[in-house]
C-alpha positions as CSV (number, residue, x, y, z in Angstrom):
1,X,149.8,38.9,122.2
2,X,146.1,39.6,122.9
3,X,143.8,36.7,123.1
4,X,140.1,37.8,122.9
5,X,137.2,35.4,123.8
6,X,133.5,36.1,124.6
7,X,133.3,34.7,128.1
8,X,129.9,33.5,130.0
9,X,130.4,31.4,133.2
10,X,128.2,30.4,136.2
11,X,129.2,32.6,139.0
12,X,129.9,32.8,142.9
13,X,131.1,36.0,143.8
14,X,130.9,38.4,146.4
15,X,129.7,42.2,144.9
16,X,132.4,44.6,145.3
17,X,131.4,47.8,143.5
18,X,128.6,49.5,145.2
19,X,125.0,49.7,143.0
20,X,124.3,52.1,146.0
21,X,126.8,55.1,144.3
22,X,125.3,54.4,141.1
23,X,128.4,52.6,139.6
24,X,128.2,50.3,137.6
25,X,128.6,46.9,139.4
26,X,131.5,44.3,139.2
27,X,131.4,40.6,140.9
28,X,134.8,39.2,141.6
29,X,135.2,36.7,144.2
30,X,137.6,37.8,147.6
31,X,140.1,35.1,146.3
32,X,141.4,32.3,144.2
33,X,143.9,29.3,144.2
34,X,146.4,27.7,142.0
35,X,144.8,25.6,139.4
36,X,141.0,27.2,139.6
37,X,139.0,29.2,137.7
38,X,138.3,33.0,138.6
39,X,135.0,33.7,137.9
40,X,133.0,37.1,137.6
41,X,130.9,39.4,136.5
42,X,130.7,42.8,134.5
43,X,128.3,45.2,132.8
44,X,127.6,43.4,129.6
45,X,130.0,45.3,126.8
46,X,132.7,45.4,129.4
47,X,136.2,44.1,128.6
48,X,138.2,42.5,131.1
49,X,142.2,42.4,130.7
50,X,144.4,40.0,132.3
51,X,148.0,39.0,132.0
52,X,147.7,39.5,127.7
53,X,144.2,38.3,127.7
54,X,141.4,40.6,126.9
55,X,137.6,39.0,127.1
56,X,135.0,41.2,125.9
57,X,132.0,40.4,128.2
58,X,128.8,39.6,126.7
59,X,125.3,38.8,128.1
60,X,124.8,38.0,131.2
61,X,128.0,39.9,131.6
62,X,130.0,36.9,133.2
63,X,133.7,35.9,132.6
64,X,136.0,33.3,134.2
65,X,140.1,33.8,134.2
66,X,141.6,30.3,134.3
67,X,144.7,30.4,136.6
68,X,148.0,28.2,136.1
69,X,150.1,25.6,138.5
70,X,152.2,28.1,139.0
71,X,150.0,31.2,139.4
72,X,151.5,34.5,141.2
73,X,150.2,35.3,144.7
74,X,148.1,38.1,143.6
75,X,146.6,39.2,140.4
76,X,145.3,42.4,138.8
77,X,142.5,42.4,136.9
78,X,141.2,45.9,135.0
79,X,137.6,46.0,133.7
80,X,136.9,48.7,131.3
81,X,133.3,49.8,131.5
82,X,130.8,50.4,128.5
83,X,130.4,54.1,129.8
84,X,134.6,54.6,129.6
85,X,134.9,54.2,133.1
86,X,137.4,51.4,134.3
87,X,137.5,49.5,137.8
88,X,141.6,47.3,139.1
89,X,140.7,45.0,141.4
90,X,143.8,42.9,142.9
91,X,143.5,39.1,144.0
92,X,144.9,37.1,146.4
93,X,145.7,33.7,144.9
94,X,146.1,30.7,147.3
95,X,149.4,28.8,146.8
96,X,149.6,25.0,146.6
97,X,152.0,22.8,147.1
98,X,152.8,20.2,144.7
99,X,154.3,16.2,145.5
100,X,156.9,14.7,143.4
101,X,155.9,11.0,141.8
102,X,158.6,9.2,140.0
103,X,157.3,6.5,137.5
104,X,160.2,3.8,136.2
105,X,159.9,1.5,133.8
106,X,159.5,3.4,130.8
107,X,160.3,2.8,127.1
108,X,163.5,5.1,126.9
109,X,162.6,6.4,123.4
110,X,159.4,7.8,125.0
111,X,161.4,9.7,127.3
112,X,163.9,11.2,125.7
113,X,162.8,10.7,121.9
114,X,166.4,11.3,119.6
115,X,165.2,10.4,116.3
116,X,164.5,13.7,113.6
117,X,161.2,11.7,112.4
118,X,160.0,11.4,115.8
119,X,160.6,14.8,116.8
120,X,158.8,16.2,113.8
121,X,155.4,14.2,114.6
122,X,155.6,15.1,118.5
123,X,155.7,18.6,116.9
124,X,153.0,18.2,114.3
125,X,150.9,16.6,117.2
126,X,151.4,19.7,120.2
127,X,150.7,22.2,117.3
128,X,147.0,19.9,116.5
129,X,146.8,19.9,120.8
130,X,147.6,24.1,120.8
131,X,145.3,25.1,118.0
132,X,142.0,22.8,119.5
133,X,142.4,24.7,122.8
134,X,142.8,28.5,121.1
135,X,138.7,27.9,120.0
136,X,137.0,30.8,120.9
137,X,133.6,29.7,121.0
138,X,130.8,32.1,122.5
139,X,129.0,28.7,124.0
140,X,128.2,28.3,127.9
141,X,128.3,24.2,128.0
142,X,129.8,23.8,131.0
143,X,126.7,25.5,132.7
144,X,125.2,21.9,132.2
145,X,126.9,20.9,135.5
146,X,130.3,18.6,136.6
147,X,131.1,14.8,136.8
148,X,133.8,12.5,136.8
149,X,134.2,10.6,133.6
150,X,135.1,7.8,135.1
151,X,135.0,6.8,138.5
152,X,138.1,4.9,140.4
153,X,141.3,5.1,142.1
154,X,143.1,8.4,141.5
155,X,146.5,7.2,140.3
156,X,148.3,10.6,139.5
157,X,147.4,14.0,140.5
158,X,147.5,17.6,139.0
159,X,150.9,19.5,139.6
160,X,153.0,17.0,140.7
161,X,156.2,17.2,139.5
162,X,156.7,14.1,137.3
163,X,160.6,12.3,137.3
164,X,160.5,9.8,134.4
165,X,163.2,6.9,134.3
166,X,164.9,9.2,136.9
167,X,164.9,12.2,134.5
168,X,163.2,14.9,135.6
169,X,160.0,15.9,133.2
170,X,157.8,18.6,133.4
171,X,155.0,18.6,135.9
172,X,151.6,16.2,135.2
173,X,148.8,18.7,134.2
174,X,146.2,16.3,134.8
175,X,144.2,13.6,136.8
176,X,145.2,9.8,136.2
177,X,142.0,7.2,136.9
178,X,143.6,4.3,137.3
179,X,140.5,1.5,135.9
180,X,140.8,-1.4,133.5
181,X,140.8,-1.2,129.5
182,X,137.6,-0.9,128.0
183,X,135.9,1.3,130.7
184,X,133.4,4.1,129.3
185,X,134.4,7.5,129.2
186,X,131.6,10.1,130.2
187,X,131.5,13.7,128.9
188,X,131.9,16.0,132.2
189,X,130.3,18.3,130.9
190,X,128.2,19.7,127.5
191,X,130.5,20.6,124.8
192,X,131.4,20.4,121.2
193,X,134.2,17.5,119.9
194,X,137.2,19.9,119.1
195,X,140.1,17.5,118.8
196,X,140.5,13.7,117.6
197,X,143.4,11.8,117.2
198,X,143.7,7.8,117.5
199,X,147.5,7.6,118.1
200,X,149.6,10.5,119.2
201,X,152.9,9.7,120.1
202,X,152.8,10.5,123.9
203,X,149.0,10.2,124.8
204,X,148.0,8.0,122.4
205,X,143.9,7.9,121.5
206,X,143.4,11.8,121.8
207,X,140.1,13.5,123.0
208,X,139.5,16.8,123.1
209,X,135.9,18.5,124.1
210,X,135.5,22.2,123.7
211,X,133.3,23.3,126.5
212,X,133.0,26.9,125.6
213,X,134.6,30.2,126.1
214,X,138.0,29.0,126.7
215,X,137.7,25.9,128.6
216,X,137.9,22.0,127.2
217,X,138.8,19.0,128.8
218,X,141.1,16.4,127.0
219,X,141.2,12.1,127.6
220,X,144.5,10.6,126.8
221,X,145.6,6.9,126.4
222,X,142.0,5.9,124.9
223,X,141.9,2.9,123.2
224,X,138.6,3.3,121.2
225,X,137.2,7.1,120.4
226,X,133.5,7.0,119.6
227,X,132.8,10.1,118.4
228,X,133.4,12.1,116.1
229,X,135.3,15.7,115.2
230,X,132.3,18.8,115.4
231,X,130.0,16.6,117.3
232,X,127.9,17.8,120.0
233,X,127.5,15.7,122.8
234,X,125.7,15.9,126.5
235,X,126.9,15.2,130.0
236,X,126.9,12.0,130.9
237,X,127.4,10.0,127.2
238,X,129.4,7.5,126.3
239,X,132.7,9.3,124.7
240,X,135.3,6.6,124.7
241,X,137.0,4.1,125.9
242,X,140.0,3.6,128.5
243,X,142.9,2.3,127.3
244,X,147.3,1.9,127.9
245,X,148.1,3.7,124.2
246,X,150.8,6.3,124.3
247,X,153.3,6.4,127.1
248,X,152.0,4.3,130.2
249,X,152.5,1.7,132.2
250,X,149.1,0.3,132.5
251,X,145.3,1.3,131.4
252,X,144.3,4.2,133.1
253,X,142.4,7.8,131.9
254,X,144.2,10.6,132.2
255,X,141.4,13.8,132.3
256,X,143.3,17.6,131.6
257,X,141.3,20.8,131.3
258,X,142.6,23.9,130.3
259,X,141.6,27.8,129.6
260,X,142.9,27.9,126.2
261,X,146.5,27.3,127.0
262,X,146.3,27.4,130.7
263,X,146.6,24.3,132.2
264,X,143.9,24.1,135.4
265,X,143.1,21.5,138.0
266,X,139.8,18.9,137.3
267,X,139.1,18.6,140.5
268,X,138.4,22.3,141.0
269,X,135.0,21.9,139.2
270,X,134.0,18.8,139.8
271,X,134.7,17.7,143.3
272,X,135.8,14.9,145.3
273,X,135.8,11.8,143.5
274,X,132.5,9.8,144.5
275,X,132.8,6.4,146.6
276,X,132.1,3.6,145.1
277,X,129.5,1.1,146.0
């Protein structure tokens, strides 16, 4: 399947076709890691394919490729040129390697849910998650600039292999704040309300933030949402509100970001987490 998005993304790259031929030039930076975003630029009417994702490149011509946990060492990218010309550039993509954290103590219906009725709304609720982060939404709101939505003690990391009640799950995709009910949640960045939800089954109060082209962040475990679905909000207001809803064992914000249904790593665009005072 094809997945095409009009893709705009502030850039650092390093040139890598010569303007001094006369070809057209194309940004890509020398390398990438597990978890990032690849960013680049193009000619504007340029399409850039990748792994059964096609982004037809717009004005200024830039584009970002969001790469997974588990991303391959290298990757090829091909850029087809307005003038029918085409350019393959192969990456190098920096491997990482992942911790184990084992978390006991949990509701054993919420690990291994049996129940038909249960099954069907955790269902019903990943299909809501899937179709919030397939937007394709020509907006550049993350150009507004990063920050943490909430600021504390990072109590679960992206990647690490999660073993729940001694059962082995599939890895944690996000960032886990560990601070008390009731703490404000900040938008990280510009974007548009895409997805919410006051009580799915495994995250509980459900953001999600659509941030353009691709990328959204999403807040589990909320226990108050204040806004609303299609609302536009700025960097730095008040979203919602921490919370222990869902499967936890204590109040804490859980932060994912993904690249429409690549999961990728927080902390790759928006730093270390500041000290507090």
């Amino acid at each position: 399947m094809i997945h095409r998005a009009r893709v705009v993304v502030g850039l650092i790259a390093v040139l890598v076709a010569g303007a001094a031929s006369g070809e057209p030039r194309v940004q890509l930076p020398d390398s990438a890691r597990q978890g990032g975003l690849l960013m680049g630029q193009a000619p504007a009417g340029s399409r850039v394919v990748h792994d059964g994702y096609e982004l037809a490149v717009g004005e200024p011509g830039r584009f970002v490729v969001g790469l997974d946990r588990d991303a391959p060492r290298r990757i090829k990218l091909r850029i087809q040129l307005p003038d029918g010309g085409e350019r393959v550039r192969t990456i190098d993509v920096a491997q990482r390697d992942y911790d184990v954290q084992r978390i006991d103590g949990l509701p054993e219906e919420q690990v291994s849910p049996r129940s038909e009725e249960l099954l069907a709304r955790i269902r019903e609720e990943a299909a809501q998650v899937r179709q919030a982060r397939q937007r394709h939404d020509g907006r550049s709101d993350y150009l507004s600039g990063w920050q943490w939505p909430v600021t504390g003690r990072i109590s679960g990391i992206y990647g690490s292999q999660r073993i729940l009640n001694g059962k082995p799950r599939q890895p944690h995709y996000g960032i886990d704040i560990a601070v008390p009910t009731g703490t404000p949640v900040k938008a990280p960045a510009d974007g548009v309300v895409s997805l919410v939800h006051d009580e799915m089954f495994f995250s509980g109060g459900t953001l999600m933030l659509d941030h353009g082209q691709g990328l959204s962040s999403t807040f589990l475990h909320l226990s108050r949402i204040r806004v609303e679905a299609g609302q536009r909000v700025t960097r730095g207001d008040i979203i919602a509100e921490v919370g222990a809803t869902g499967r936890v064992t204590g109040a804490h914000l859980d932060w994912r970001m993904s690249w429409f249904d690549r999961r990728v790593d927080p902390t790759q665009v928006v730093g270390p987490m500041p000290k507090e005072d």
